[in-house]
N, C-alpha and C positions, 0 to 999 in steps of 0.2 A: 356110737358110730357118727350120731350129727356132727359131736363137739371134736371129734376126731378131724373128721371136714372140715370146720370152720377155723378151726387149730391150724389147719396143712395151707385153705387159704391167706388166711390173715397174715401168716409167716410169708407166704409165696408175694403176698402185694407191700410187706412192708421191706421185703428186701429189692423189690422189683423198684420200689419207689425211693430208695436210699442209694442206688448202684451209683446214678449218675451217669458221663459219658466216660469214662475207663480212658477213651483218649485224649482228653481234654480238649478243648474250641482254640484250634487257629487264631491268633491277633494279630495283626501290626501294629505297632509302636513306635513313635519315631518322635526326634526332638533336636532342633534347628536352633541352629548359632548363625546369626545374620549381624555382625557387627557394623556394616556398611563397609564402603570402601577402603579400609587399612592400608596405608601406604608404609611398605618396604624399602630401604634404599641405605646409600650410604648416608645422606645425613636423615635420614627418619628410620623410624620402626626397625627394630635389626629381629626382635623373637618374641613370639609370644604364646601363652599357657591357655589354656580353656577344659573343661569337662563338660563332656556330654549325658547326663543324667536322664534315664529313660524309666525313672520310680515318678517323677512328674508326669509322666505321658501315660501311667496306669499299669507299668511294669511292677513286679512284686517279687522278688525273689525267694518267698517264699511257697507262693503259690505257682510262681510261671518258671517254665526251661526254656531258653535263650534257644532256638534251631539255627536262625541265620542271623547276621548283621551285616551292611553295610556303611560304610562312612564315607559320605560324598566331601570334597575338598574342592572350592573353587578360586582359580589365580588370574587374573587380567592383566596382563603384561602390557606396558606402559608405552611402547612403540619403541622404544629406543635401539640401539642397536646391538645394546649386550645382551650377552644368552644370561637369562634369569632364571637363577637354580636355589629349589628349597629345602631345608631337611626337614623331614617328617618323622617325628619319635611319637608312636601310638603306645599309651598301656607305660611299663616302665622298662620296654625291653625291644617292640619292636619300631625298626629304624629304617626309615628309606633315607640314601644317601642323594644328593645331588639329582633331585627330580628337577625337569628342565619345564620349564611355564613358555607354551608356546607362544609365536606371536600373532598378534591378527586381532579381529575388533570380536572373536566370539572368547567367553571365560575358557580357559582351559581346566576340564574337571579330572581328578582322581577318585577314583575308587578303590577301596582295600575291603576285601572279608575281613570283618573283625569280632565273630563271635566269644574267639578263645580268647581273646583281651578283655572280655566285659566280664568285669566283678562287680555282685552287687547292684546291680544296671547299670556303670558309670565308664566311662571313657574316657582317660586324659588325652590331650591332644597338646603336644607342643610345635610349634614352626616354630627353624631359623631361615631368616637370610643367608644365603651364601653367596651370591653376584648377582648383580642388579639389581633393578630396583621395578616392583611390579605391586600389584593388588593385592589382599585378601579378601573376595565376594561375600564367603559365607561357606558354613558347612552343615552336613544336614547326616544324623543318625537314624536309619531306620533298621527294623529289626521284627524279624516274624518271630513268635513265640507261643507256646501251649501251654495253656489255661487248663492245671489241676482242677479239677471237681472239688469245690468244699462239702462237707461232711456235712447233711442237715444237724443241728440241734435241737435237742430237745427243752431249751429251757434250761435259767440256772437249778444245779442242785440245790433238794431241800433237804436242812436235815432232817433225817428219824430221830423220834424218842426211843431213846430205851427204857423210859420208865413206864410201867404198864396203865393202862387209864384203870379208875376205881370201880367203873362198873363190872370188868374183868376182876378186880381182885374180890369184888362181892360175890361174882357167879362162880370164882373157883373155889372160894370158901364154902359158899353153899354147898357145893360138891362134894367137897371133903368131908364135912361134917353128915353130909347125908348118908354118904356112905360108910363114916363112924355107927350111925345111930342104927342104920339096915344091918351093918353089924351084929352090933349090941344085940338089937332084938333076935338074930338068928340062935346067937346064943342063948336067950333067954329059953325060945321056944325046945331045944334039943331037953331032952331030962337028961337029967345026969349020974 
């Protein structure tokens, strides 16, 4: 009955101590492209490419699931007095046409949810110019995500022998033999 107990605990705390949290732990992760002021125009900068990679910032795809993302985008429009308008192609499919860069002395920022574009943690980002000529500030990925529980280890495996140690094949010899000879003499003892 003890070992029965101690049997029912031991199982009870060694799965209680391996469960983990089943919902994994909340993170934020985020990773900022700040190139400095990029100038857009007709005679400079017309498009340019970037990824935002959030495996640098402690994202894992194999342990974490992506819940939210956002992607900040920021444009400073140069005063002038054309309307300054950008495309924005996220991922390899989605496309904002002719987004308009306000004017005035504060950055104009965008925002897009972009969890369903993040493969792998990464984010392409390309800008075109399409009229006038304005700023690129900087852009900045952040993204909540949930942290899988890792499976404690036990240690690398060892191998087993399968070859028997010799102390074993002396004590099972013995056996045999003994019980040859208990034999033997049983039969000696019966008449015949």
């Amino acid at each position: 009955m003890r070992v029965r107990r101690l049997a029912v605990s031991l199982l009870g705390a060694f799965l209680t101590a391996g469960s983990g949290n089943a919902s994994g732990s909340p993170l934020t992760v985020e990773h900022t492209s700040n190139p400095g002021d990029l100038l857009f125009g007709r005679e400079a900068l017309q498009s340019i490419s970037f990824t935002h990679d959030l495996t640098g910032s402690g994202f894992s795809p194999a342990t974490d699931t992506l819940t939210t993302a956002t992607l900040w985008l920021w444009f400073q429009d140069d005063r002038d007095p054309a309307a300054e308008k950008v495309d924005i192609l996220l991922g390899d499919s989605w496309f904002h046409n002719n987004e308009t860069i306000r004017s005035g002395a504060a950055p104009t920022p965008f925002a897009f949810a972009v969890a369903p574009l993040i493969a792998n943690g990464t984010l392409h980002v390309s800008l075109t110019r399409q009229n006038g000529t304005f700023y690129f500030t900087g852009s900045r990925l952040t993204a909540e995500i949930t942290r899988l529980p890792i499976a404690p280890t036990t240690g690398p495996a060892v191998p087993v022998s399968v070859v028997p140690e010799p102390t074993s094949l002396v004590l099972l010899g013995t056996g045999v033999v003994a019980t040859g000879l208990r034999k033997r003499s049983a039969q000696r003892r019966r008449p015949s």
